[in-house]
C-alpha positions as a Markdown table, in Angstrom:
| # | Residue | x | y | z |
|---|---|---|---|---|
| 1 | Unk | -12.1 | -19.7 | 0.7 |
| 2 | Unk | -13.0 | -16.2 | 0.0 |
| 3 | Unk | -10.6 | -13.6 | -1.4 |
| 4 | Unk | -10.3 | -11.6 | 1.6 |
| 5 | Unk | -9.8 | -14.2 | 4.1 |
| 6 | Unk | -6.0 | -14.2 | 2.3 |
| 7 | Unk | -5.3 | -10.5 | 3.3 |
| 8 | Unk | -2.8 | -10.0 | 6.0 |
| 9 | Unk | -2.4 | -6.3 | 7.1 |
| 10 | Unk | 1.2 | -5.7 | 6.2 |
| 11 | Unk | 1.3 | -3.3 | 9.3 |
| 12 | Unk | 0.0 | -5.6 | 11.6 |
| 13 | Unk | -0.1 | -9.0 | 10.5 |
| 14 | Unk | -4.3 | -9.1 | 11.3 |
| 15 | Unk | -6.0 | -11.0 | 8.6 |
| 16 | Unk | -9.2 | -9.3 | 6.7 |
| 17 | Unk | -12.8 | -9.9 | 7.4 |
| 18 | Unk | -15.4 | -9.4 | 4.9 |
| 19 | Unk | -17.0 | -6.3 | 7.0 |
| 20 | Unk | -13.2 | -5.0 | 7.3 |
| 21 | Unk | -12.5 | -0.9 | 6.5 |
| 22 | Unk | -9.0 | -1.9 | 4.5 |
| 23 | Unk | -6.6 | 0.5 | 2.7 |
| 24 | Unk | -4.3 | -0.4 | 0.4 |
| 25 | Unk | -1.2 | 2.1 | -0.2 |
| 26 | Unk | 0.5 | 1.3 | -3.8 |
| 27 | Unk | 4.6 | 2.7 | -3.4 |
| 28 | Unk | 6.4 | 3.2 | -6.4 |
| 29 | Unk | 9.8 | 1.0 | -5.5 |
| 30 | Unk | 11.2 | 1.4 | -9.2 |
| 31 | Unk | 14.1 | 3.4 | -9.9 |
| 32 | Unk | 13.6 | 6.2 | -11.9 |
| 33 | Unk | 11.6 | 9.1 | -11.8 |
| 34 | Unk | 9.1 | 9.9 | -9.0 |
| 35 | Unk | 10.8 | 6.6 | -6.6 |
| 36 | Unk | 9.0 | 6.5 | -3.8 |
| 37 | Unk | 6.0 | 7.9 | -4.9 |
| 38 | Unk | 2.6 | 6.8 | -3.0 |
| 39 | Unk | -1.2 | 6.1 | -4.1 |
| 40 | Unk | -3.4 | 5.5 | -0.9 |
| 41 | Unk | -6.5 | 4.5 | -1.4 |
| 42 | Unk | -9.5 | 2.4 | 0.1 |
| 43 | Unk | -8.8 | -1.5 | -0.3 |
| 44 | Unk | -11.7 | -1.3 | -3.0 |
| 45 | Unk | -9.5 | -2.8 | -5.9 |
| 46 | Unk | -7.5 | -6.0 | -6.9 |
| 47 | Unk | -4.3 | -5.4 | -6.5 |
| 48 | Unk | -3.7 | -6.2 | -10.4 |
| 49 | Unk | -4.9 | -3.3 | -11.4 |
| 50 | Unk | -2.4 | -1.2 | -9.5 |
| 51 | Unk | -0.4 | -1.1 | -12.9 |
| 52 | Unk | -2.6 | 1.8 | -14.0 |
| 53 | Unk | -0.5 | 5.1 | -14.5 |
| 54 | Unk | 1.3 | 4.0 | -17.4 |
| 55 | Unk | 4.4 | 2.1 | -16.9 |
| 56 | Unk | 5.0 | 3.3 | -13.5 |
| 57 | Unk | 4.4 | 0.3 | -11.3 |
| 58 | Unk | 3.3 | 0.1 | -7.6 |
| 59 | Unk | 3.6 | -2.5 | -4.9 |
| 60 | Unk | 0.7 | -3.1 | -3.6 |
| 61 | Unk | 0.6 | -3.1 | 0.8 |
| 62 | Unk | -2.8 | -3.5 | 2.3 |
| 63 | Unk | -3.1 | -2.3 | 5.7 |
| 64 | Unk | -6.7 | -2.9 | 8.5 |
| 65 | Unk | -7.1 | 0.3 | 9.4 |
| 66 | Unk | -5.6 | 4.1 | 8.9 |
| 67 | Unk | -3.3 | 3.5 | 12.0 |
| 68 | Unk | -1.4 | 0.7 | 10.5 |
| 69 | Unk | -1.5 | 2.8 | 6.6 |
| 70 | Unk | -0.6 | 5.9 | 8.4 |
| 71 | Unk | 2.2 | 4.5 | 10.1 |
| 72 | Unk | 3.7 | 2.9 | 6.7 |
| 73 | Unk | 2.9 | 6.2 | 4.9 |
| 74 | Unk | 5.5 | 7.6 | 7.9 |
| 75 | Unk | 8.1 | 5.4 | 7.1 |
| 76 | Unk | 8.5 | 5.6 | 4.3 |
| 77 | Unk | 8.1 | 9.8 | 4.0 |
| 78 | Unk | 11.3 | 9.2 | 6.5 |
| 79 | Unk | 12.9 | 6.7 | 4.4 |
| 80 | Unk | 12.3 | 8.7 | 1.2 |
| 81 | Unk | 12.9 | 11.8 | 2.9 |
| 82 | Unk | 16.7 | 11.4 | 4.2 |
| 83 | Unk | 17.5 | 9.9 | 0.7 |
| 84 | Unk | 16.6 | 13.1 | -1.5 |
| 85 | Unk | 18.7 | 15.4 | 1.4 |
């Protein structure tokens, strides 16, 4: 079984096809400074080496298109948004 048939958009729930146009957006979840920040990105990378700006430390979501990455990207502005007000 090939890596990417184990993807699951986390948008969507549709699982990833080698000829697939993925993203993958990495949100900074730890408390601290910059909470909430986000790294979007092509889905070009393992998502082990999303521990890459110091010891700031994403989750990794991997989303099938830019719909299903845009809409998370939403959310979370709106979630991050109302808690810095």
């Amino acid at each position: 079984m090939s890596q990417s048939s184990q993807i699951v958009c986390d948008g969507c729930g549709r699982q990833k096809q080698e000829a697939s146009h993925w993203w993958q957006v990495g949100l900074r979840e730890v408390p601290g400074d910059w909470p909430g920040s986000m790294l979007v990105t092509p889905a070009t990378r393992p998502a082990e080496s999303w521990n890459i700006i110091g010891t700031q430390v994403y989750t990794v979501h991997d989303f099938c298109g830019h719909e299903c990455a845009l809409k998370f990207v939403s959310e979370q502005m709106g979630k991050h948004g109302e808690e810095a007000a």
